[in-house]
PyMOL commands that place a pseudoatom at each C-alpha (Angstrom):
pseudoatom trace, name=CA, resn=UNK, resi=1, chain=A, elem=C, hetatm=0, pos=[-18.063, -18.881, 40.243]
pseudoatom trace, name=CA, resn=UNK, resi=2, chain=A, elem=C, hetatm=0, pos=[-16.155, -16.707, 37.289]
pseudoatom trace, name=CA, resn=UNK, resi=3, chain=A, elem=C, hetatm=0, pos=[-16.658, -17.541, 33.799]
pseudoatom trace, name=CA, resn=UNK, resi=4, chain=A, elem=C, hetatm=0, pos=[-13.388, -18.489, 32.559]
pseudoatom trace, name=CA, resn=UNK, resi=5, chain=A, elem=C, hetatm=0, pos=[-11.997, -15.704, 29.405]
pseudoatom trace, name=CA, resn=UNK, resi=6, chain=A, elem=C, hetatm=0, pos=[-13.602, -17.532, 25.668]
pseudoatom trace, name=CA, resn=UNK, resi=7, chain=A, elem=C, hetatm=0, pos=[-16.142, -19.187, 27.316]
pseudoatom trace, name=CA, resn=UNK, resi=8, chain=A, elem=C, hetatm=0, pos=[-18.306, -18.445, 24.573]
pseudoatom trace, name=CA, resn=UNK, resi=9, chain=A, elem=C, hetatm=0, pos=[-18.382, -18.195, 20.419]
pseudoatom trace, name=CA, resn=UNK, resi=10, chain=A, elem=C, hetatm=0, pos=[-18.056, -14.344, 20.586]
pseudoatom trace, name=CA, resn=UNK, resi=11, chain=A, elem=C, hetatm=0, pos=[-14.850, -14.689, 22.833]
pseudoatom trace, name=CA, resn=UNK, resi=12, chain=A, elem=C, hetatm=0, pos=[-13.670, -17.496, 21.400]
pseudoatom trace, name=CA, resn=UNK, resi=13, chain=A, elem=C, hetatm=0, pos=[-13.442, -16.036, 17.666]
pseudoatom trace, name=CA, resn=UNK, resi=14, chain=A, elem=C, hetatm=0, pos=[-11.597, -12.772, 19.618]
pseudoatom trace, name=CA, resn=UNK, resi=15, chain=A, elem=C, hetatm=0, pos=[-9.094, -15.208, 20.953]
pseudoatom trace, name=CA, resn=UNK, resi=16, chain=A, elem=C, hetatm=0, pos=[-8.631, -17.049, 18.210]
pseudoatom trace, name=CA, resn=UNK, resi=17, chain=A, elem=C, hetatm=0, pos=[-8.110, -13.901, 15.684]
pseudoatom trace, name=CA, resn=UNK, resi=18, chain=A, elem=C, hetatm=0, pos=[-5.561, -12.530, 18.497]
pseudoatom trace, name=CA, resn=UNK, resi=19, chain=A, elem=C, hetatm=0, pos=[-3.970, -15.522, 18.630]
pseudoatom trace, name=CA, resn=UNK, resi=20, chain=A, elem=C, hetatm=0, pos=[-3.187, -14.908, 14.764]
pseudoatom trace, name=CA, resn=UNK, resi=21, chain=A, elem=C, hetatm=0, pos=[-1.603, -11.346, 14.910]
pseudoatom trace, name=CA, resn=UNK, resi=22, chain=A, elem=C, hetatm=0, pos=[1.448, -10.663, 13.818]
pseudoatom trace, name=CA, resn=UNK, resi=23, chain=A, elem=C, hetatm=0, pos=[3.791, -8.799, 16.410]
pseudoatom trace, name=CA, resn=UNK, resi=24, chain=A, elem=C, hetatm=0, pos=[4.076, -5.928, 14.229]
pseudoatom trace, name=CA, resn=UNK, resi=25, chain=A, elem=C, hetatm=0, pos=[1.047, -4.934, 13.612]
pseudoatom trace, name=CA, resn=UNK, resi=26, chain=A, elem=C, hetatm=0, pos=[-2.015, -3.178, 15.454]
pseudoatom trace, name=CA, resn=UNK, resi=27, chain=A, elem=C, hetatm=0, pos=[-5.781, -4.120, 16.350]
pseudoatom trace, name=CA, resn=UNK, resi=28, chain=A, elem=C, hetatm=0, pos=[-7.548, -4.795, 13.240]
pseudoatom trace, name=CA, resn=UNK, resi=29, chain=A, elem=C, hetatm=0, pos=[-11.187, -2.693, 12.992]
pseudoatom trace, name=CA, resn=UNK, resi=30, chain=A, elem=C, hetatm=0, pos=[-13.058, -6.448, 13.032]
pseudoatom trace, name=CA, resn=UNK, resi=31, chain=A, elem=C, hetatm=0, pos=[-11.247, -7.427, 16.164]
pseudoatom trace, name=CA, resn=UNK, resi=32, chain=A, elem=C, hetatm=0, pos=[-11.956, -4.197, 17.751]
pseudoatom trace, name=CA, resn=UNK, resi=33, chain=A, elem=C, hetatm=0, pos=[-15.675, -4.090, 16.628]
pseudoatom trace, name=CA, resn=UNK, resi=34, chain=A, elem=C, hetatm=0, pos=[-15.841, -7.666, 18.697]
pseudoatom trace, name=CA, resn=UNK, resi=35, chain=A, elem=C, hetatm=0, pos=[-14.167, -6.019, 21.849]
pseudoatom trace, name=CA, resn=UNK, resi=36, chain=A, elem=C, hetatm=0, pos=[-16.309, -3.823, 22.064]
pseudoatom trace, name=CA, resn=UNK, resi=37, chain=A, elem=C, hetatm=0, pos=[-19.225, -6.337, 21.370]
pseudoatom trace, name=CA, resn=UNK, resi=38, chain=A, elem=C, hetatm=0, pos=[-17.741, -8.338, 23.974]
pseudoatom trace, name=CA, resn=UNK, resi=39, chain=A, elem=C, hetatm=0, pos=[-17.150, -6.067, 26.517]
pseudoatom trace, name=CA, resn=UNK, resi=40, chain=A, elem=C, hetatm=0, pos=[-14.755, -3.796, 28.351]
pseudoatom trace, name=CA, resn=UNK, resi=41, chain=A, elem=C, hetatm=0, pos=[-14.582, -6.764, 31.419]
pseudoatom trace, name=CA, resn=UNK, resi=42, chain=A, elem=C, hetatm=0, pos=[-13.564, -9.516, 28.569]
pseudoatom trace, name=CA, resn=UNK, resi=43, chain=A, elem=C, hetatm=0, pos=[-11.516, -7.036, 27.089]
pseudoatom trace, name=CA, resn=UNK, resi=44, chain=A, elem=C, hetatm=0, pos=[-9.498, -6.294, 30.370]
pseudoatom trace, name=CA, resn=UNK, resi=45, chain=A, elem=C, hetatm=0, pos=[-9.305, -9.772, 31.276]
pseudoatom trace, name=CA, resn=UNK, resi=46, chain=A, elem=C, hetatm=0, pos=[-7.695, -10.901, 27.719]
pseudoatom trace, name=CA, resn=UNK, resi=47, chain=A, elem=C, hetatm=0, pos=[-5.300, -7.856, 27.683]
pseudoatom trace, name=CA, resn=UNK, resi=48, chain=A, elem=C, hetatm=0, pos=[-4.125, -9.022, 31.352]
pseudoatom trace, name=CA, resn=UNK, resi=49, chain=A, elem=C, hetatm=0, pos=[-3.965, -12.700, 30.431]
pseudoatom trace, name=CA, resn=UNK, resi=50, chain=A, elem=C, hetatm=0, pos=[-1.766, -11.853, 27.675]
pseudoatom trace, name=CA, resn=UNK, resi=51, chain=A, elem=C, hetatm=0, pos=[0.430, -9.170, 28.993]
pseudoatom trace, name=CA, resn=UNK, resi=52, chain=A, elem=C, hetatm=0, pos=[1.346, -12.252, 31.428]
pseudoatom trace, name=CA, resn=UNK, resi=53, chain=A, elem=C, hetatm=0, pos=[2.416, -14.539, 29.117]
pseudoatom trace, name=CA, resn=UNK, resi=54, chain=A, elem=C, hetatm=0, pos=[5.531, -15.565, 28.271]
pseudoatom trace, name=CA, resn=UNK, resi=55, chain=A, elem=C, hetatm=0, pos=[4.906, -15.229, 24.797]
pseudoatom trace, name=CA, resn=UNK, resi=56, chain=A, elem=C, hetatm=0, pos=[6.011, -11.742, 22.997]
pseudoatom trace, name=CA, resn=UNK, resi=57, chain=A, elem=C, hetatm=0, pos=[2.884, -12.008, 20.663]
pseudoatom trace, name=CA, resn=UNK, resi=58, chain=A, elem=C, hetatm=0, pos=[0.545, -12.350, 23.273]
pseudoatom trace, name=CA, resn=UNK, resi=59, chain=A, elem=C, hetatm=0, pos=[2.245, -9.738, 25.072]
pseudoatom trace, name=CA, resn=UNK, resi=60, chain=A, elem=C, hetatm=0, pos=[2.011, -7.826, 22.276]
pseudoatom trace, name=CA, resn=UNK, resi=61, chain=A, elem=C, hetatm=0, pos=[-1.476, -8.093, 21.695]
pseudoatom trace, name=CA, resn=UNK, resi=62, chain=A, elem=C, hetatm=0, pos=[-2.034, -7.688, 25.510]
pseudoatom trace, name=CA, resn=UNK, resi=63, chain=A, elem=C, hetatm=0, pos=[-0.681, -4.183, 25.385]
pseudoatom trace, name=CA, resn=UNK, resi=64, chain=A, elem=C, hetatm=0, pos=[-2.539, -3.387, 22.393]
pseudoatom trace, name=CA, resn=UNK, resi=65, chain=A, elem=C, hetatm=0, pos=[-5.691, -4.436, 23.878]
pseudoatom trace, name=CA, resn=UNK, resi=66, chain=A, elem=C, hetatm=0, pos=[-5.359, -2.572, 27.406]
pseudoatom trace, name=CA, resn=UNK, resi=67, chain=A, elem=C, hetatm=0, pos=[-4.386, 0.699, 25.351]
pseudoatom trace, name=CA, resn=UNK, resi=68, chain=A, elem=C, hetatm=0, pos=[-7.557, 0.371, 23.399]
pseudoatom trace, name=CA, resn=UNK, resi=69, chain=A, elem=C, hetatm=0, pos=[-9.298, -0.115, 26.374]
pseudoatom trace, name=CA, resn=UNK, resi=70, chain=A, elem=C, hetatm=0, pos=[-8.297, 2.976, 27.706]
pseudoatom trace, name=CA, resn=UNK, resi=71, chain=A, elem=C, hetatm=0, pos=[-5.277, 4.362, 27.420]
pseudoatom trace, name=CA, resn=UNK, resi=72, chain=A, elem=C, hetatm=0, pos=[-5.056, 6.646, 29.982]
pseudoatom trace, name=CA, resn=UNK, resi=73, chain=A, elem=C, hetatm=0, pos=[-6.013, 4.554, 32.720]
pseudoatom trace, name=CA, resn=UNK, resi=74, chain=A, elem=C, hetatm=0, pos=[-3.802, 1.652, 31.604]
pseudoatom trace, name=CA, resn=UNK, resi=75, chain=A, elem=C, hetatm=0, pos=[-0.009, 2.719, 30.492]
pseudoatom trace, name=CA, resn=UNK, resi=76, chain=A, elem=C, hetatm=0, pos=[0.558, 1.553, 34.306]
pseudoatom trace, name=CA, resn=UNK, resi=77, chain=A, elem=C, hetatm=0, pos=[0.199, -1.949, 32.748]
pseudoatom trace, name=CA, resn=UNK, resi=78, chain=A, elem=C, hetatm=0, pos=[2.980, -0.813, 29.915]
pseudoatom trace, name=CA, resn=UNK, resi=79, chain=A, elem=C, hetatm=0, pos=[5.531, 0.230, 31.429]
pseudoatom trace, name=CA, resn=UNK, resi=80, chain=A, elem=C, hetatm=0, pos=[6.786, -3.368, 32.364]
pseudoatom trace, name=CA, resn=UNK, resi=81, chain=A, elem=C, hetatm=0, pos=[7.528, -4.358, 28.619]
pseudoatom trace, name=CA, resn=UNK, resi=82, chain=A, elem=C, hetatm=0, pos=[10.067, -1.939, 28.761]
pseudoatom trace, name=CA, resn=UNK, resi=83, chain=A, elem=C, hetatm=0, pos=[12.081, -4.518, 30.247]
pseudoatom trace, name=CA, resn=UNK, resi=84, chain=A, elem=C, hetatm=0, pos=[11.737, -7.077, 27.843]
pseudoatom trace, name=CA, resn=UNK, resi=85, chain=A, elem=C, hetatm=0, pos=[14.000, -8.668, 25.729]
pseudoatom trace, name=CA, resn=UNK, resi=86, chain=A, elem=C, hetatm=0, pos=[12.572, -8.456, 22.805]
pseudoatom trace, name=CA, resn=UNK, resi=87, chain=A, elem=C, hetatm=0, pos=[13.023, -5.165, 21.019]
pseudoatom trace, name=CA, resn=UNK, resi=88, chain=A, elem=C, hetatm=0, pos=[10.030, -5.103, 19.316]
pseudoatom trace, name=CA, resn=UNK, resi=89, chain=A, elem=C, hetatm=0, pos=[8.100, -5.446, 22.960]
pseudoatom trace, name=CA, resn=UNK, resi=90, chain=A, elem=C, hetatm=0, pos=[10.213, -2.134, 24.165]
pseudoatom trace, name=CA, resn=UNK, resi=91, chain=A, elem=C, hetatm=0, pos=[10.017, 0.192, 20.851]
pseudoatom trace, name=CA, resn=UNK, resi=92, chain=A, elem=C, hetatm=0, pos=[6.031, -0.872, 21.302]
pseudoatom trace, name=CA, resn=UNK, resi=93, chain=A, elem=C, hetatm=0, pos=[5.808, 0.796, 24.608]
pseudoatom trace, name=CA, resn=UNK, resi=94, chain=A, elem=C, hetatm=0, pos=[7.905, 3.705, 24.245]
pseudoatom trace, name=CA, resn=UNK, resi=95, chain=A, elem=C, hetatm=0, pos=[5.547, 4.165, 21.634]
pseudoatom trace, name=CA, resn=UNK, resi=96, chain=A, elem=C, hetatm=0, pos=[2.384, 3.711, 23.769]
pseudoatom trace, name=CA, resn=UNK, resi=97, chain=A, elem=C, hetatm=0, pos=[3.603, 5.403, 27.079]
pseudoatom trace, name=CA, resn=UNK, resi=98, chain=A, elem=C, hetatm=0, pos=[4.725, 8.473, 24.438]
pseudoatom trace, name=CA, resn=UNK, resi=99, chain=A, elem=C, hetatm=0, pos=[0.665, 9.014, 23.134]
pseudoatom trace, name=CA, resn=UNK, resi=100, chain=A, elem=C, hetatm=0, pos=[-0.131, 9.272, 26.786]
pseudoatom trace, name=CA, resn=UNK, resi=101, chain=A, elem=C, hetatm=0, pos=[-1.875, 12.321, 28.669]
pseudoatom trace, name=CA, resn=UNK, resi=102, chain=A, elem=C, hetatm=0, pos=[0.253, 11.143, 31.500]
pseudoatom trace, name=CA, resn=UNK, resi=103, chain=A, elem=C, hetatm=0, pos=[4.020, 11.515, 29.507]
pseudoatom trace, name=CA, resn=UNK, resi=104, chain=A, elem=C, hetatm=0, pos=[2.752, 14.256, 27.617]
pseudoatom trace, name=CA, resn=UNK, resi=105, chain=A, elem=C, hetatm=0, pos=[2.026, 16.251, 30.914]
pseudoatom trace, name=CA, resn=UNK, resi=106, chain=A, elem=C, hetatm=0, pos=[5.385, 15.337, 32.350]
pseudoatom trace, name=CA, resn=UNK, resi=107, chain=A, elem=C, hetatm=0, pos=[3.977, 12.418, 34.551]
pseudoatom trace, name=CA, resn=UNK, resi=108, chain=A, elem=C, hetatm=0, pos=[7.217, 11.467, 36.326]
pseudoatom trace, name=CA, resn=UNK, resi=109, chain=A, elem=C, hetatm=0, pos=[7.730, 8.202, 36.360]
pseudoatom trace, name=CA, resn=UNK, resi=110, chain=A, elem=C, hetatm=0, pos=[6.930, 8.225, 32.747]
pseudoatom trace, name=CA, resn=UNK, resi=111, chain=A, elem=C, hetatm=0, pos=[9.237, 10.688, 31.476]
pseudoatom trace, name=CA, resn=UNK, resi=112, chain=A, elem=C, hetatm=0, pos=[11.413, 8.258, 33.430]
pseudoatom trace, name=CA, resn=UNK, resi=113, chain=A, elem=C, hetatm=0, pos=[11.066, 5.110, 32.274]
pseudoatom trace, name=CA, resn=UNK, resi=114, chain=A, elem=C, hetatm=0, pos=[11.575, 7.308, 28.805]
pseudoatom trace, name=CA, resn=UNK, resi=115, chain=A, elem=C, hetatm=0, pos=[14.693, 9.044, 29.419]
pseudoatom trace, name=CA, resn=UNK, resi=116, chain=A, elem=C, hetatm=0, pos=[15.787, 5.632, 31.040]
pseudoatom trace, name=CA, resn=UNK, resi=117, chain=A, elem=C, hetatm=0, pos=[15.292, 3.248, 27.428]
pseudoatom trace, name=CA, resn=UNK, resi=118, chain=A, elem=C, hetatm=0, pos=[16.915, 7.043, 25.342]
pseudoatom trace, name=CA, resn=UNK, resi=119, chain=A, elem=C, hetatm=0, pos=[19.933, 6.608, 27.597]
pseudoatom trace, name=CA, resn=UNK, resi=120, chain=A, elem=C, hetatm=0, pos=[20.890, 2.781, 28.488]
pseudoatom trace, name=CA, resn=UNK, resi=121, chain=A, elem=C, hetatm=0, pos=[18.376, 0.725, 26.036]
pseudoatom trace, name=CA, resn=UNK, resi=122, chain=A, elem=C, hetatm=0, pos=[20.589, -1.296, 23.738]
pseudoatom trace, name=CA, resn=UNK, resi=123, chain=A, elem=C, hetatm=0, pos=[18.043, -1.043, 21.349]
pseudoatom trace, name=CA, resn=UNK, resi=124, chain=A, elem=C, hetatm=0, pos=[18.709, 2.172, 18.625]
pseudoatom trace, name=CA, resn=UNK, resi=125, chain=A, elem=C, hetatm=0, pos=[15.067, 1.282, 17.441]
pseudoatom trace, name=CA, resn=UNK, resi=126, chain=A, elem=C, hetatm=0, pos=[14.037, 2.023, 21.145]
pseudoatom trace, name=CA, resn=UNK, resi=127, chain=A, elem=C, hetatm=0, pos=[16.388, 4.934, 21.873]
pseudoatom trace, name=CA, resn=UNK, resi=128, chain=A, elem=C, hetatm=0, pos=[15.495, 6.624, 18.311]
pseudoatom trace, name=CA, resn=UNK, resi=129, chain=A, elem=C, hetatm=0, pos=[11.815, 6.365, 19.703]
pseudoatom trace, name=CA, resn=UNK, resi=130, chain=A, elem=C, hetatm=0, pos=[12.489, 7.404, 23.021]
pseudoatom trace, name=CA, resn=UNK, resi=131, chain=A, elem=C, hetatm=0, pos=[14.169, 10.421, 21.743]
pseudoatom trace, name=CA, resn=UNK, resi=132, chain=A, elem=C, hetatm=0, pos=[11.261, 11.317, 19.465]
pseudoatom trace, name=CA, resn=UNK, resi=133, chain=A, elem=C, hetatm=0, pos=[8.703, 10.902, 22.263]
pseudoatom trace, name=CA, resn=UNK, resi=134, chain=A, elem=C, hetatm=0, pos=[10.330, 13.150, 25.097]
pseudoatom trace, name=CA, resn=UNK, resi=135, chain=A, elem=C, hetatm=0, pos=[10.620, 16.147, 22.338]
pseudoatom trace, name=CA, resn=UNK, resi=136, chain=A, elem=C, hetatm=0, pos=[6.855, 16.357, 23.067]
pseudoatom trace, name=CA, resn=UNK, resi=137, chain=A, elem=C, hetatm=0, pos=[6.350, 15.765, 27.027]
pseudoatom trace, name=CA, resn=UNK, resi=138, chain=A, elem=C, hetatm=0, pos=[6.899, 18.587, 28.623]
pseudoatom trace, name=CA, resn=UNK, resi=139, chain=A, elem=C, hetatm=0, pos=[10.510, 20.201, 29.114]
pseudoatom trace, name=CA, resn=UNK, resi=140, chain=A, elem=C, hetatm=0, pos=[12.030, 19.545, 32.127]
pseudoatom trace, name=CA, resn=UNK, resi=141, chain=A, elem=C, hetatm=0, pos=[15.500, 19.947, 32.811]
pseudoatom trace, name=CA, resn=UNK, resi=142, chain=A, elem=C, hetatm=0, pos=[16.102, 15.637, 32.897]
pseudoatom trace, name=CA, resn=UNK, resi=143, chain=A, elem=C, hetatm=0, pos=[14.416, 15.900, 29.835]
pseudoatom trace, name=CA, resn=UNK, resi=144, chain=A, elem=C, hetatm=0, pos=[16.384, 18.499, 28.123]
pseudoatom trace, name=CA, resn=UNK, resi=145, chain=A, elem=C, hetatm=0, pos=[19.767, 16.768, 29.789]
pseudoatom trace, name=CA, resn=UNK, resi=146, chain=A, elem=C, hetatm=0, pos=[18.941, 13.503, 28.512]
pseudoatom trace, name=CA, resn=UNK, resi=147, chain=A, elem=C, hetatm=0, pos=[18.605, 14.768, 24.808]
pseudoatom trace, name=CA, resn=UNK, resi=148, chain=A, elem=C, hetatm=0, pos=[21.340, 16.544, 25.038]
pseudoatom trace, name=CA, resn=UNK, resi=149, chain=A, elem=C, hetatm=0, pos=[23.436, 13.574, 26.013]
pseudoatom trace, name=CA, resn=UNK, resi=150, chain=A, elem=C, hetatm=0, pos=[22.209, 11.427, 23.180]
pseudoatom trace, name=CA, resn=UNK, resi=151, chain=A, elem=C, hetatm=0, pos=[22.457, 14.241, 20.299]
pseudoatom trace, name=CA, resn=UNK, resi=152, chain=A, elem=C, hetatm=0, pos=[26.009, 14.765, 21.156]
pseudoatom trace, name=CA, resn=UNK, resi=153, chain=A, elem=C, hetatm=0, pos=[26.682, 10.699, 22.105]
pseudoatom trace, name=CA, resn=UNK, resi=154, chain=A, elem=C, hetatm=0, pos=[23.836, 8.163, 20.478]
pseudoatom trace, name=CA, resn=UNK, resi=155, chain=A, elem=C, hetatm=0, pos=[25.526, 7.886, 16.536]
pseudoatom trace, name=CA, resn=UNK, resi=156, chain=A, elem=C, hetatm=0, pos=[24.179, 4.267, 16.011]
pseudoatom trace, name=CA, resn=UNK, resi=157, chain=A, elem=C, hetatm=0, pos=[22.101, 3.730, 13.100]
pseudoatom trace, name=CA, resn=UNK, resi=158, chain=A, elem=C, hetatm=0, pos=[18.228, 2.032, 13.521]
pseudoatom trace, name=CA, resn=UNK, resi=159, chain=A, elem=C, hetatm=0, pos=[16.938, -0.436, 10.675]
pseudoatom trace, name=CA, resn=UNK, resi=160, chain=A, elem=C, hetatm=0, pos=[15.261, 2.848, 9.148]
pseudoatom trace, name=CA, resn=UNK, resi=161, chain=A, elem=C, hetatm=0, pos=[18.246, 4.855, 9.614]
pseudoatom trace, name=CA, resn=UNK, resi=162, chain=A, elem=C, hetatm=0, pos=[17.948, 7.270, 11.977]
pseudoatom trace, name=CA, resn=UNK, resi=163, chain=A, elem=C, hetatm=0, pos=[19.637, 7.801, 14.790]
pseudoatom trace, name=CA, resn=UNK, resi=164, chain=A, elem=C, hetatm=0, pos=[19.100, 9.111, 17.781]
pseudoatom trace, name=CA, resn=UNK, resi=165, chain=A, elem=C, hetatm=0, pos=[21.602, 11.908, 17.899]
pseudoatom trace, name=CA, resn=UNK, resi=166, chain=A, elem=C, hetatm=0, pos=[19.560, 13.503, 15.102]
pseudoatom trace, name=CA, resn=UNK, resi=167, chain=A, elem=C, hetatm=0, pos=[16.192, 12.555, 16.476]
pseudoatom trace, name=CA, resn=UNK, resi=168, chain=A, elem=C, hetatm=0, pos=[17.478, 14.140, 19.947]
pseudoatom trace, name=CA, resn=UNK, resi=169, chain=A, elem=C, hetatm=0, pos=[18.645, 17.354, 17.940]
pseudoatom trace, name=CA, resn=UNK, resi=170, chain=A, elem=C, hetatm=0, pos=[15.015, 17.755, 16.214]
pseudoatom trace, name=CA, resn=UNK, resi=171, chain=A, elem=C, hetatm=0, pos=[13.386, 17.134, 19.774]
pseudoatom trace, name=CA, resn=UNK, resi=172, chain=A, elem=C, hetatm=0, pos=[15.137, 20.069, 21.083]
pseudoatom trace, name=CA, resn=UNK, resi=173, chain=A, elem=C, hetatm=0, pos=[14.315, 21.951, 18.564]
pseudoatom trace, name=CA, resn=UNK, resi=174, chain=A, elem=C, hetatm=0, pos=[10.907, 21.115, 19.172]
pseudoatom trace, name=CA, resn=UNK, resi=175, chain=A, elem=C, hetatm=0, pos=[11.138, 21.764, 22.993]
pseudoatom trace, name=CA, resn=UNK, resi=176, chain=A, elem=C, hetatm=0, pos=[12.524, 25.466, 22.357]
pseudoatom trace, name=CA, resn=UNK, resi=177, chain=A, elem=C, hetatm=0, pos=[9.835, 26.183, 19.514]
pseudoatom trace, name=CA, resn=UNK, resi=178, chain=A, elem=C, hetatm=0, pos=[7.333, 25.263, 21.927]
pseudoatom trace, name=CA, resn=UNK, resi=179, chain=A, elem=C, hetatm=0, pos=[8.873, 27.596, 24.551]
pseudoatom trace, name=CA, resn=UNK, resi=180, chain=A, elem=C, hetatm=0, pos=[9.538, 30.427, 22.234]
pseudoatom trace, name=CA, resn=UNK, resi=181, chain=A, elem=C, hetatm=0, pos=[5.628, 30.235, 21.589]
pseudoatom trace, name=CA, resn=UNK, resi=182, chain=A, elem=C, hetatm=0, pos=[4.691, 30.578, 25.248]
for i in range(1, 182): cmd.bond("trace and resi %d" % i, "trace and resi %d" % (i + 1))
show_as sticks, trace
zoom trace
């Protein structure tokens, strides 16, 4: 028989402080000191309930909790929210998939699903992200293409205002310092 996720205090008070997070915002160091009091199976099992919800805060939280976890082993379990609708959702794992080993080293189908939201996301939260994330992965000519394309293309303004066509231009830059050093 499995013991149902918050079938204790401990798990319930988790669930119930994760239940109040705001989308925005990260793992507070209290919640994360239970997770880990908890457990890395209760931990996995709450970040894969909530990453299959239908709500974006759960979601949200799910992601946050399986990249805690470990996130190296699962950005696998990220890469769907890049299909979301809400915005927030994608610029949140552009964000995650960017920090790891995996993009960094060029892992395909993450540089992928990277150039992918910099060139079609309608997002210019998302695409400004993207294009600050692949200036660090390693250069590959899709990479260097798909920067390219949105420095001389992607003149939309994000809340913060940036856009991506200037965000693509430092990336470059970045790329070709990084080459020049090698």
């Amino acid at each position: 028989m499995t013991v149902p996720v918050g079938s204790n205090e401990l798990e319930k008070e988790i669930l119930r402080l994760l239940e109040d997070l705001p989308l925005e915002v990260g793992i507070p160091e209290n919640v994360r000191q239970l997770l880990l009091q908890a457990g890395r199976p209760f931990a996995m099992k709450t970040a894969l309930a909530f990453l299959a919800s239908a709500d974006d805060k759960k979601k949200s939280a799910g992601a946050k909790i399986a990249m805690f976890v470990d996130a190296e082993e699962n950005v696998e379990l990220i890469l769907p929210l890049l299909d979301e609708t809400n915005t927030l959702l994608r610029w949140q794992a552009v964000d995650f998939i960017a920090r790891s080993r995996k993009f960094l080293e060029g892992g395909g189908v993450f540089v992928d699903c990277i150039i992918k939201a910099l060139l079609e996301d309608s997002s210019p939260e998302v695409r400004t992200e993207a294009a600050d994330a692949l200036g660090y992965c390693k250069a590959t000519p899709n990479v260097i293409l798909a920067l390219e394309h949105a420095r001389d293309h992607d003149f939309e303004f994000d809340r913060d205002g940036y856009r991506a066509s200037t965000i693509a231009k430092e990336s470059i830059k970045r790329i070709q310092e990084r080459q020049a050093d090698l």
